[in-house]
C-alpha positions in Angstrom: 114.2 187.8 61.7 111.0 186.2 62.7 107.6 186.7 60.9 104.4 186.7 63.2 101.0 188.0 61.9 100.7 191.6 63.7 103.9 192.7 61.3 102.2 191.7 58.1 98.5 193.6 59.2 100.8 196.7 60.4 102.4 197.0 57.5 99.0 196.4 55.5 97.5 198.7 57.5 99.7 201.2 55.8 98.0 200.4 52.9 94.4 202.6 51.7 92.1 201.6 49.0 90.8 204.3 47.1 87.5 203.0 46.8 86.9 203.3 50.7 89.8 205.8 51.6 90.3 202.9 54.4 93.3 201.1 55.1 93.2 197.4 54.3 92.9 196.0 57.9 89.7 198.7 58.7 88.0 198.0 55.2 88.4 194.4 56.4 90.2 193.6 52.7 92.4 190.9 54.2 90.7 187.3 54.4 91.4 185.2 57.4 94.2 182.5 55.6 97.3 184.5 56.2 100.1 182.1 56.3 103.7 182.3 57.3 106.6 179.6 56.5 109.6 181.4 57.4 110.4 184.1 55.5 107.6 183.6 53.0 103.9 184.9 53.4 100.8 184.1 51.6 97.2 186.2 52.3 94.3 187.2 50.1 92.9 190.6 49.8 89.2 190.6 49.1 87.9 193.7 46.4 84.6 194.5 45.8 84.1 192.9 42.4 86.4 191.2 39.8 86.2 194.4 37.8 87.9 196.3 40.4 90.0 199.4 39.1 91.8 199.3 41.8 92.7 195.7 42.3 96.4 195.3 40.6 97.7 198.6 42.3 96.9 197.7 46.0 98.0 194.2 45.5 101.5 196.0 44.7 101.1 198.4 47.3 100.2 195.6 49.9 104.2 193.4 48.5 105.8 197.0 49.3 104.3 197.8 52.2 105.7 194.4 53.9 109.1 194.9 52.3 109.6 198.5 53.4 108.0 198.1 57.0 108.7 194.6 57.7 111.8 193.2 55.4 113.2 193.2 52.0 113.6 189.7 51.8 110.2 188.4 52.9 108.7 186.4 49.7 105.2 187.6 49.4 102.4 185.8 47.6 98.8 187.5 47.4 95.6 186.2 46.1 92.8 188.0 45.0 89.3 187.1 46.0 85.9 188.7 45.5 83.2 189.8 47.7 80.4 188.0 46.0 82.0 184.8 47.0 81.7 185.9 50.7 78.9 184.5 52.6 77.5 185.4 56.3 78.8 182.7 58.3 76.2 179.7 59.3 74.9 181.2 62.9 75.2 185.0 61.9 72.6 184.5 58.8 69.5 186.6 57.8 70.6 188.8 60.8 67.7 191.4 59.3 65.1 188.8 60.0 63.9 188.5 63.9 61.8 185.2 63.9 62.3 182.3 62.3 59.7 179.6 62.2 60.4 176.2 60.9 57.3 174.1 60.1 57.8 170.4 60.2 56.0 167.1 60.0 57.2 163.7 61.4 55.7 162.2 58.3 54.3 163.3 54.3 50.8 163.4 53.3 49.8 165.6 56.5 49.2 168.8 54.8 52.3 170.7 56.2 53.0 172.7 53.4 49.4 174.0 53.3 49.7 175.2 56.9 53.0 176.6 56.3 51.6 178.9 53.2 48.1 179.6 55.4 50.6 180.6 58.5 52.7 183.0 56.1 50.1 184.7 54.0 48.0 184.6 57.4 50.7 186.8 59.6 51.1 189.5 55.8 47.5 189.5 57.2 48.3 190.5 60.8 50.6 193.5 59.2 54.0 191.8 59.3 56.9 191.2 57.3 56.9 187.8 55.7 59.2 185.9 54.0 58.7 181.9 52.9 61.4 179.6 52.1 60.4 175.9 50.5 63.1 174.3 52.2 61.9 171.1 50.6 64.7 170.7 47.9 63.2 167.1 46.1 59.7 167.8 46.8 59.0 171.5 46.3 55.3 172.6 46.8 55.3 176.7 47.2 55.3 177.2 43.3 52.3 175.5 42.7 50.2 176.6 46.1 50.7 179.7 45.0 50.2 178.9 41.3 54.2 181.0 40.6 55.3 177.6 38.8 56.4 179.3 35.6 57.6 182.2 37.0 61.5 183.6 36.5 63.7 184.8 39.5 66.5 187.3 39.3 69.7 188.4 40.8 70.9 192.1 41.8 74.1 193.0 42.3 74.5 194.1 46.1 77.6 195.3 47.6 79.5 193.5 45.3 77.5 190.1 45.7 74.7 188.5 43.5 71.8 188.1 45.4 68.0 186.2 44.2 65.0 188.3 44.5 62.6 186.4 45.9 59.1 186.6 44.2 56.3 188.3 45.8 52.6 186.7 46.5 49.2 188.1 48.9 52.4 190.3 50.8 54.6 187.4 50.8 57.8 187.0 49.7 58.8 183.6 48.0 61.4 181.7 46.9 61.8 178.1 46.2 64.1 175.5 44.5 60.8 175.0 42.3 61.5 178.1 40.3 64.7 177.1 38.6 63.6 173.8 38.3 61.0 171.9 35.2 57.6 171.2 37.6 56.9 167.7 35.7 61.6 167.2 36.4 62.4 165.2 39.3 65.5 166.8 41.4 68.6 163.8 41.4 70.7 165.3 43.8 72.9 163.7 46.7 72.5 165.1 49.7 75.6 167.5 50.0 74.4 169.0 46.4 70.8 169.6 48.3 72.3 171.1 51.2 74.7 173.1 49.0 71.3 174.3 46.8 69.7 175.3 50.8 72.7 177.7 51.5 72.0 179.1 48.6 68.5 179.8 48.7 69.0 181.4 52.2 72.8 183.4 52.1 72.4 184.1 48.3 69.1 186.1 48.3 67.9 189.4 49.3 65.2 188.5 52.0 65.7 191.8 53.6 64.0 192.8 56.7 61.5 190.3 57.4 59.5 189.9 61.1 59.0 186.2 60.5 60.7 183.7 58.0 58.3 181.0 58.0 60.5 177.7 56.7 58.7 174.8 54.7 60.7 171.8 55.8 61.0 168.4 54.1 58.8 165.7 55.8 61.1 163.5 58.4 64.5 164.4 59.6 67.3 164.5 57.6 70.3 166.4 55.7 68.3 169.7 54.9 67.1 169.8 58.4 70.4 169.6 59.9 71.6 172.3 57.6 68.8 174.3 58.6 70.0 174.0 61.9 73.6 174.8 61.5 72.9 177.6 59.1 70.4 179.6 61.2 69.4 180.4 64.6 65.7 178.9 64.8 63.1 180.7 67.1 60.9 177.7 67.1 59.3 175.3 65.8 55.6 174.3 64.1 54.7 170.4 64.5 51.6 169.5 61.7 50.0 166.3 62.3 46.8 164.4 61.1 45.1 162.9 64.6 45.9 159.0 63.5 48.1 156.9 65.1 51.3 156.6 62.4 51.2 160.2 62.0 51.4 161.0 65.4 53.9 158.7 66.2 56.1 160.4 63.6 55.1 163.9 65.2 56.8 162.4 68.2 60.6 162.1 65.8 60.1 165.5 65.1 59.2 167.2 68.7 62.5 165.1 69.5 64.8 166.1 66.9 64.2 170.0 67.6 64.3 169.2 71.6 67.1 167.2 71.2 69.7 168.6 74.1 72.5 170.0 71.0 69.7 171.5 69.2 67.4 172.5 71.7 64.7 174.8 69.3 61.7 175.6 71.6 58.5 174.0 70.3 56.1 176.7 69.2 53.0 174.3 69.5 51.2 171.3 67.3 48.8 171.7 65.2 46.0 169.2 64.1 45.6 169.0 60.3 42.2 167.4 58.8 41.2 167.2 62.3 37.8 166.1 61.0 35.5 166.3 57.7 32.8 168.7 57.2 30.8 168.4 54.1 29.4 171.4 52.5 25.9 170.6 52.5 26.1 169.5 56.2 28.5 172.3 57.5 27.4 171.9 61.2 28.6 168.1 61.0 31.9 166.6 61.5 33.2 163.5 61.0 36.9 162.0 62.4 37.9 160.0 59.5 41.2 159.9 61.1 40.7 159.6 64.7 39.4 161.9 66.9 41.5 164.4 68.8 44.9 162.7 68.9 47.4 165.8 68.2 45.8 167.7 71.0 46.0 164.3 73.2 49.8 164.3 72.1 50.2 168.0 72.7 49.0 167.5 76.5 51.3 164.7 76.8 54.6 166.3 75.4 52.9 169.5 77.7 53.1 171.9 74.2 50.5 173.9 72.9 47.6 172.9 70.7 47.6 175.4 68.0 45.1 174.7 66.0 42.6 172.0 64.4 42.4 172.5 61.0 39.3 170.7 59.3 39.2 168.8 55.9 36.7 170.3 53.4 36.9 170.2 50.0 38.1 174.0 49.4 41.2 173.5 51.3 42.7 171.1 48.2 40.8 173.7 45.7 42.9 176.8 46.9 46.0 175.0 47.3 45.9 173.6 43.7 44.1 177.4 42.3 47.1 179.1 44.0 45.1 181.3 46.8 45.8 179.9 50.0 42.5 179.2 52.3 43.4 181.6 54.6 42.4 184.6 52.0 38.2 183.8 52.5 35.8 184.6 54.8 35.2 180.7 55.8 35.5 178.3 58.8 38.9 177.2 57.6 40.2 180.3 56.6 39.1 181.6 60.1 40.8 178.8 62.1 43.7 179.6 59.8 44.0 183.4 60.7 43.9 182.1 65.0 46.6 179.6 63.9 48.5 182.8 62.7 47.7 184.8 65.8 48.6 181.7 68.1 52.0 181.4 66.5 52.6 185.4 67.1 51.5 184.8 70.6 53.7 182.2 71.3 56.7 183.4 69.7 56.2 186.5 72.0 56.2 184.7 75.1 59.8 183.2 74.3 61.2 187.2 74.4 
């Protein structure tokens, strides 16, 4: 007689699990590594939990089935797996959130994580759904913008997996390798253990439904963004750039990377960190320490949006370090802040 897979999920199909009253092939119980060497057959049934009540009797019912519907003298070998070690494939992640924004920098040092926590706290604002992921495995910055750097994270047990709870902050939901790591510890990981921690941090917690994921990437292009990319469908992109010359020929890397022809993430718009410095006693003056208008020059030239110019005062550093993000006061930067929000809400419309 010769095996082939449709006699092993017919007979298996014979087969119900009391905890659903399915069969085994509609409670989608069998994992996809069946495996057939002439008369011997391997599989894995997948059960809720490890604790299963049910777990030794269907495995015997699943060996008779094949024997009585298939053939006595088929060798049958099943494994046990568990739910909570099933993850959403890469591509068909977070399918409960409908944007995803990642913001990136070409370079460090140009303020990127303060626009991405201004952008997410600024759209809780608006009335969304927010979630904000610190992408930035070695460098993580969330737990201390928004002063959560000594906080603990949990797990809940849903349909049989572990997920995090991310924490919650101004409407915001949070979650960062910086919780489960020392502030003052540096992170010594190679790259596939970063990458491994990323999955985690997305598949392995309970965003639920969110309108906008707003993602805090690592300065550059590297590992975690390529992860990032392979793990989740990206509705565009965020560019942060100071106007001088090194930083904006770094923006340029980054524009590339996400309009790279296998990657191919529209480009939401730029926008212009420190754009130029206003002292408070002189709130009408501004001065371009950096240059003067180069991101918007670059934005005209790669023919993207200018999102925003953000200005450099004082305050800016003071409610990133105190942990209340700029855009929460009634000032000039917390104004430009709230249009960034609203520019990013009307762009991501127009790709619909």
């Amino acid at each position: 007689m010769t095996l082939y897979p449709k006699l092993i999920t017919d007979a298996l199909a014979t087969v119900r699990y009391p905890g659903s009253g399915k069969n085994l092939i509609e409670a989608e119980m069998l994992e996809d590594d069946l495996r057939i060497d002439g008369m011997t057959v391997s599989f894995s049934l997948i059960f809720p939990q490890d604790t299963d009540p049910f777990q030794k009797s269907v495995v015997k019912a699943a060996e008779a089935a094949i024997h009585t519907y298939v053939d006595k003298a088929v060798e049958v070998t099943v494994h046990t797996k568990y739910a909570a070690a099933r993850r959403p494939e890469p591509g068909k992640m977070l399918p409960e959130v409908k944007n995803i924004i990642a913001v990136s920098s070409g370079k460090g040092g140009v303020g990127k994580s303060t626009v991405a926590a201004n952008l997410a706290v600024g759209l809780a604002q608006m009335g969304y759904a927010v979630g904000l992921l610190d992408t930035d495995i070695f460098g993580p910055s969330m737990p201390k913008m928004f002063e959560m750097e000594h906080i603990d994270i949990f797990a809940e047990q849903v349909e049989g997996r572990q997920l995090l709870i991310p924490a919650e902050k101004f409407g915001v939901k949070i979650l960062s390798i910086g919780f489960f790591v020392k502030p003052e510890t540096a992170t010594l990981w190679r790259g596939g253990m970063a990458c491994n921690a990323l999955k985690q941090l997305i598949a392995d917690t309970k965003w639920g439904a969110l309108d906008y994921l707003i993602l805090d990437t690592p300065p550059g292009t590297s590992d975690i963004h390529l992860s990032l990319l392979q793990l989740l469908s990206i509705t565009g992109a965020v560019i942060v750039s100071t106007p001088q010359q090194v930083a904006l020929a770094d923006a340029r890397k980054g524009i590339d990377m996400y309009q790279n022809e296998k990657v191919q993430v529209p480009i939401l718009g730029l926008v212009e960190n420190m754009a130029w410095f206003t002292p408070a006693e002189l709130p009408d003056h501004r001065y371009y320490i950096f240059g003067r208008e180069g991101t918007k020059r670059l934005a005209e030239e790669m023919n993207v949006p200018l999102l925003a110019q953000i200005p450099l005062v004082q305050s800016i550093c003071e409610s990133g370090d105190g942990g209340r993000p700029a855009v929460l006061a009634e000032t000039a930067t917390g104004l430009a802040f709230r249009a960034l929000a609203e520019k990013v809400v009307e762009e991501t419309d127009k790709l619909k």
